[in-house]
C-alpha positions in Angstrom: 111.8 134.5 117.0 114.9 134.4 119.2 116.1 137.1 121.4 118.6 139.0 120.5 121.1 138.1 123.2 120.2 134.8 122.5 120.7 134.9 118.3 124.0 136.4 118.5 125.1 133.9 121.0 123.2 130.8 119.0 125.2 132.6 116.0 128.8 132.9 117.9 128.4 129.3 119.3 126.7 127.4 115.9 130.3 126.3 114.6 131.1 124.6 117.5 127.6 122.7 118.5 127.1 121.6 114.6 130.7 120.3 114.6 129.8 118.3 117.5 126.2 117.4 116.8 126.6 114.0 115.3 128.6 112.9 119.3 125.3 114.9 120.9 122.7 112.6 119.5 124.6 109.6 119.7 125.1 110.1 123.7 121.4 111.8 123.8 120.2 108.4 122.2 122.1 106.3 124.7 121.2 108.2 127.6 117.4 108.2 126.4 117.2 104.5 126.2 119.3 103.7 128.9 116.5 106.1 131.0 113.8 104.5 129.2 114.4 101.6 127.4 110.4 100.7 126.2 110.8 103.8 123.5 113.6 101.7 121.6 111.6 98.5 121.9 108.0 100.3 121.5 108.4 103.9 119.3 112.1 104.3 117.8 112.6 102.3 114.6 115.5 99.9 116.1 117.0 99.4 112.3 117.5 103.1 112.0 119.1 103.6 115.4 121.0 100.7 114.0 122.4 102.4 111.2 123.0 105.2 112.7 120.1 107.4 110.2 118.1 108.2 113.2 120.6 109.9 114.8 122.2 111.9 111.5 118.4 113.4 110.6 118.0 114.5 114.1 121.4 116.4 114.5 120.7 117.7 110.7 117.2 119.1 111.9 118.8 120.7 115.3 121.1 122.4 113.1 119.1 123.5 110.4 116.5 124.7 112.6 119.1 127.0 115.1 120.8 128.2 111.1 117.4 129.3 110.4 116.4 131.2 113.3 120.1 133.3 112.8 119.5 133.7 109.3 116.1 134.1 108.5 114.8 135.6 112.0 111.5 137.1 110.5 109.8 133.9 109.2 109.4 129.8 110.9 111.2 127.0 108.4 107.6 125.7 108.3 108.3 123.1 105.9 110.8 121.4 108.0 108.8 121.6 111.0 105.3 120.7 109.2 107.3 117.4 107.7 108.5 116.5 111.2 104.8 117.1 113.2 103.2 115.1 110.4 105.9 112.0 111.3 105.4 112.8 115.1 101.4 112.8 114.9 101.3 109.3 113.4 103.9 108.0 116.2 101.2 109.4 118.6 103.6 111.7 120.4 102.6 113.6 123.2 103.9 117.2 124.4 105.0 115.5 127.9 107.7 113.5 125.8 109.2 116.6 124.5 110.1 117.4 128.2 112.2 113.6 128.3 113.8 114.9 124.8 115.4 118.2 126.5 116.2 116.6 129.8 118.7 113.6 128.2 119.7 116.2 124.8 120.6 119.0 127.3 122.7 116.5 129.4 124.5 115.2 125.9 125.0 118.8 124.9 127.0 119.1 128.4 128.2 116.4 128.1 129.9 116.4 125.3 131.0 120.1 125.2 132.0 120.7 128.9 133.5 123.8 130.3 131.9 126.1 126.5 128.8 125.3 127.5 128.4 128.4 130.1 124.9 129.7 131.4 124.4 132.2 128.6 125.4 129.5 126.0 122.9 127.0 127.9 120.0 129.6 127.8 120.0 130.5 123.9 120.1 127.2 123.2 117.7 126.4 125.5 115.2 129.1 123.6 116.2 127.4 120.8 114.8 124.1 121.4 111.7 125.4 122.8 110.7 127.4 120.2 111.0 124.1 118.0 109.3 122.2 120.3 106.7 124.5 121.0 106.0 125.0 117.3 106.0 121.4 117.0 103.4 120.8 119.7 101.1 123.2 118.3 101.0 121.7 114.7 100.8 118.4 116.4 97.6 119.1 118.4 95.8 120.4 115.0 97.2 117.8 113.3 95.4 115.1 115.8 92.2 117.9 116.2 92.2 117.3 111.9 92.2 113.6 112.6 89.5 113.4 114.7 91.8 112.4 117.6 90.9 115.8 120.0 93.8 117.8 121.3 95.4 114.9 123.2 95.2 112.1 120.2 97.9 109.8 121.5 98.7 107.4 123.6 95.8 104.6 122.7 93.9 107.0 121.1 96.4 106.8 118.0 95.7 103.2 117.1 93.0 101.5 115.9 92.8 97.8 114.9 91.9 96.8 111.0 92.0 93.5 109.4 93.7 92.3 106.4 91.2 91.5 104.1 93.4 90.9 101.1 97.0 89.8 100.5 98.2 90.5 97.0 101.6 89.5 96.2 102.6 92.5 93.6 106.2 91.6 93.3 109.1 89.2 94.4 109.5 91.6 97.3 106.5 93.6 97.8 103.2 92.5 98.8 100.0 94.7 99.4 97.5 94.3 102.0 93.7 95.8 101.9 92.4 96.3 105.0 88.7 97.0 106.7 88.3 98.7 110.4 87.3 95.9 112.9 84.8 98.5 115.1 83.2 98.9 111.5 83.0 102.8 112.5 83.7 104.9 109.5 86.7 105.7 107.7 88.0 109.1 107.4 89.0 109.7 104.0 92.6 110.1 103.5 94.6 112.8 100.8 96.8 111.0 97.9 99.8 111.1 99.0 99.9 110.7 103.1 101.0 107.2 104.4 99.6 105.7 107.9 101.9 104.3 110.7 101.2 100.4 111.3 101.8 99.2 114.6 103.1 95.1 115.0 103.9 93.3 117.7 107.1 91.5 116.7 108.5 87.8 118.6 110.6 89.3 120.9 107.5 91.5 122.0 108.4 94.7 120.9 105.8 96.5 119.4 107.2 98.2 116.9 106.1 101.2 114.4 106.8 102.1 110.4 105.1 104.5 108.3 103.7 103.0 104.9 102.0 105.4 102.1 98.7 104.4 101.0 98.5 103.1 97.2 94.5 102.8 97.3 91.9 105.2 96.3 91.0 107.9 98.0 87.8 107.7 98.9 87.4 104.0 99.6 86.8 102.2 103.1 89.1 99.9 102.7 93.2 100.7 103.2 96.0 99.5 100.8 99.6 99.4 102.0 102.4 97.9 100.1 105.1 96.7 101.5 108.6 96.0 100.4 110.6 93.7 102.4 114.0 95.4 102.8 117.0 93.2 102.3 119.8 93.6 105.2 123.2 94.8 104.2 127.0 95.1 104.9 126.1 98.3 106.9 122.2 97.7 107.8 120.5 95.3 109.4 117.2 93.8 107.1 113.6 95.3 108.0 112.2 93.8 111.1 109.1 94.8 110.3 108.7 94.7 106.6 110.3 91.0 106.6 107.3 90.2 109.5 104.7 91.5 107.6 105.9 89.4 104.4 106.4 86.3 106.6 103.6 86.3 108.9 100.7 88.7 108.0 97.6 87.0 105.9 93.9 87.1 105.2 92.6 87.7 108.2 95.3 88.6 110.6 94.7 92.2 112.2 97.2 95.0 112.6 96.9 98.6 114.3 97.0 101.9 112.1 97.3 105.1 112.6 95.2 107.9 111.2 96.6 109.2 107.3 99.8 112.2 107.7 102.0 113.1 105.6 102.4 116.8 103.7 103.4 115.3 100.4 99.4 116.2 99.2 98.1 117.7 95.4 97.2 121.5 96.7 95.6 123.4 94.4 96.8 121.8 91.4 93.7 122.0 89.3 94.9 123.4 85.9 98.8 123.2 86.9 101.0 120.9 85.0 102.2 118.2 86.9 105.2 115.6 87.1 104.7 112.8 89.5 108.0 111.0 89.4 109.6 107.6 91.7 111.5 105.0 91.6 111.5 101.6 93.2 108.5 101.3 95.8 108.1 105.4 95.9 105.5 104.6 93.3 103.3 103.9 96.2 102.1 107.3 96.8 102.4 108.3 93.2 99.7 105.6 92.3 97.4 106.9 95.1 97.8 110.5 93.3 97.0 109.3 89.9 94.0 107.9 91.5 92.8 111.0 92.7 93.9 113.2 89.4 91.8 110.1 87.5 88.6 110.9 89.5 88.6 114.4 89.7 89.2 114.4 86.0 92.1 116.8 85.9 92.8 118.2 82.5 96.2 120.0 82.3 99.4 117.8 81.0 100.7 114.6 83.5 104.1 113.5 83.3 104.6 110.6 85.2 108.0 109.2 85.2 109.0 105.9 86.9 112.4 104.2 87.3 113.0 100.4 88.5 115.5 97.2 88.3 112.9 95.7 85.9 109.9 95.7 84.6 109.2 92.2 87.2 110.5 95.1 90.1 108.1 97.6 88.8 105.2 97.7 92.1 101.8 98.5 91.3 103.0 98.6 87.3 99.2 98.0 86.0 97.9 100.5 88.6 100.7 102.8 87.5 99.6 102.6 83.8 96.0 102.6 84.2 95.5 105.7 85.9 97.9 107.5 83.4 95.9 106.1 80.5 92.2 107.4 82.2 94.2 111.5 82.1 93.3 113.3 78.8 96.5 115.0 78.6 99.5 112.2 80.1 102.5 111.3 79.0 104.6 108.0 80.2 107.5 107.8 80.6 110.0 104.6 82.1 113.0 103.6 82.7 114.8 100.3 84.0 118.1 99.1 84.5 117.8 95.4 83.3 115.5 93.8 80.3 113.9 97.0 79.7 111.2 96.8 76.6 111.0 98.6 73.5 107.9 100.8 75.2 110.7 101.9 77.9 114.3 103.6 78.2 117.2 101.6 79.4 119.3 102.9 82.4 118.6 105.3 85.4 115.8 107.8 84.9 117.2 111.3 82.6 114.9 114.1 82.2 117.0 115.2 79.0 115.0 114.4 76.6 111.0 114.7 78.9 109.4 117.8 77.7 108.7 119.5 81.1 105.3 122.5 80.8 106.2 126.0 82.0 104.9 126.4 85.5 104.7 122.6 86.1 104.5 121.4 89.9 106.8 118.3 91.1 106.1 115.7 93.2 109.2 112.9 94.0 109.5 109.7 95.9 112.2 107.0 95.7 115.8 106.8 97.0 117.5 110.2 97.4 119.9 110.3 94.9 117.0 109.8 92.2 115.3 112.5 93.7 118.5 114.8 93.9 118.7 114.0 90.4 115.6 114.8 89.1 115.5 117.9 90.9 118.4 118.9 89.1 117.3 118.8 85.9 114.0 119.9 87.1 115.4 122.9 88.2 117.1 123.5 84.5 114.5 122.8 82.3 112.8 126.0 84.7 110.8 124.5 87.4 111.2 126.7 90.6 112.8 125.1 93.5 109.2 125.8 95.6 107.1 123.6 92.9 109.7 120.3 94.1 108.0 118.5 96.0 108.9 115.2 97.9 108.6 112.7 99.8 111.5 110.5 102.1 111.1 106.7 103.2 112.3 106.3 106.7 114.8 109.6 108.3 114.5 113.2 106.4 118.4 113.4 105.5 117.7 115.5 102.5 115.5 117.9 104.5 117.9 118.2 107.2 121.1 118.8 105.1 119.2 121.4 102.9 
């Protein structure tokens, strides 16, 4: 994909810009808002540029994307780039903005590493970037084609308004919300697993964007979000807009939603064993997939594994166990860390003891180190590395570290 000029000097000079990477994006971000200031109030997610996550997933991709094209020259790291269009398609981004992106990174990159950066360096990395953004561009436009939205799909044409319909509190700290389309046009039907972005206008004005799963069933014309309001803490600020929707958002208030993303989807698994495992509110999209397994009767084993704080903690619980119970070949299996019953294991989730089906297919959600975990021991009861799948609330730092 790159040049061969440009590889070995991408190759010669990927020490130097991955060692400084973390200082690029941090003056990239500050020159970007600084330049444009209404993409911090109305498309970045202020409490990850906050804490600083924003900024580490974006130097991890960089990096992982220029490794790859030394590495591995003959194939794209589709995964990486597929997880990342998916995220950009529900933001509504538009191929003019990746234009913005190079001017203020390119300046950072100079920036930051002065006198190395020389014309050759300047042009490899230069091909670099393009040939990510390009390739993100083009899965973007089918991505919005898919949805319905044409190839320009952003903008306004992202958003559309729904109502709540329905506020269910499901625990202490989340709360889910069904919603209807206010134009009453039809719903396209959505693939267990994908989330929508919700668009809220906040007090201060901003207008500002988060991705939620859907925990509904697929098929329905109604939309199901849960939400869990996120605490602040000694190095993060508390969820603007999670702690809005909790305080502020009833029966009949309206909110704007994106079309369904999100590559975290049951391909081809008819007749493959399956473990559908999360902790904490990464049941969300687990539930949506037991759903779907439920209605399209699937036959081969189901084990679904679930960690939480309690069984008061556990989202969606009935849901959870419901769906399980309707599979003709499923096994349960929970853990919590407080007041756990006699039906459950006490503790963090350990795989030691689940029996896992040769050629079983993995789907994860919840906080990373669970996942890490669990794909460990996937990975040593047999399960190939390809057949882990996942899924990461808020900045990819797993998929840009791996």
């Amino acid at each position: 994909m790159l040049s061969e000029q440009s590889a070995a000097t991408v190759r010669a000079t990927l020490p130097a810009v991955g060692a400084a990477i973390g200082e690029i994006t941090e003056r990239f971000y500050a020159g970007l808002f600084a330049a444009h200031p209404g993409l911090l109030r109305d498309l970045f997610n202020r409490g990850n540029q906050a804490a600083g996550t924003q900024r580490q997933a974006l130097a991890g991709s960089i990096a992982a994307f220029a490794t790859h094209l030394v590495d591995h020259p003959e194939h794209r790291p589709d995964a990486m780039l597929g997880r990342i269009a998916h995220k950009h398609a529900s933001l509504g981004i538009a191929p003019e903005q990746y234009k913005v992106v190079h001017e203020h990174l390119f300046a950072a990159i100079a920036d930051v590493l002065g006198e190395a950066v020389t014309p050759e360096v300047a042009a490899a990395w230069d091909e670099v970037y393009w040939l990510m953004a390009n390739a993100l561009i083009a899965i973007e436009r089918r991505l919005y084609e898919e949805g319905g939205l044409g190839d320009a799909g952003r903008g306004a044409g992202t958003w559309r308004e729904w109502e709540v319909v329905e506020r269910v509190t499901e625990t202490e700290d989340v709360v889910s919300f069904h919603l209807r389309p206010l134009d009453g046009a039809p719903v396209r039907d959505f693939r267990a697993g994908q989330y929508v972005s919700v668009r809220t206008a906040l007090p201060d004005g901003a207008r500002q964007i988060r991705q939620y799963s859907l925990s509904g069933t697929p098929g329905s014309d109604l939309r199901r979000i849960s939400v869990k309001r996120v605490p602040g803490g000694a190095a993060t600020p508390a969820g603007e807009v999670s702690n809005h929707l909790h305080a502020r958002v009833r029966e009949g208030s309206v909110l704007e939603l994106s079309e369904p993303y999100g590559d975290l989807v049951l391909d081809d698994v008819q007749g493959a064993p399956l473990l559908l495992a999360s902790a904490g509110i990464g049941v969300t999209p687990i539930v949506a997939m037991l759903a779907h397994l439920a209605a399209a009767g699937h036959s081969a084993p189901v084990t679904v594994v679930h960690a939480d704080r309690s069984p008061a903690d556990h989202a969606l619980r009935t849901d959870h166990e419901t769906y399980a119970a309707k599979l003709p070949d499923a096994s349960v299996h929970l853990w919590y860390e407080r007041e756990a019953p006699a039906d459950a294991r006490p503790g963090p989730a350990d795989l030691t003891e689940v029996p896992v089906a040769p050629g079983t297919r993995a789907y994860l959600c919840g906080p990373l180190p669970f996942m890490r975990a669990v794909r460990a021991q996937l990975i040593e009861k047999g399960v190939a590395p390809s057949d882990v799948h996942y899924e990461v609330f808020g900045p990819d730092l797993w998929l840009a570290q791996a």
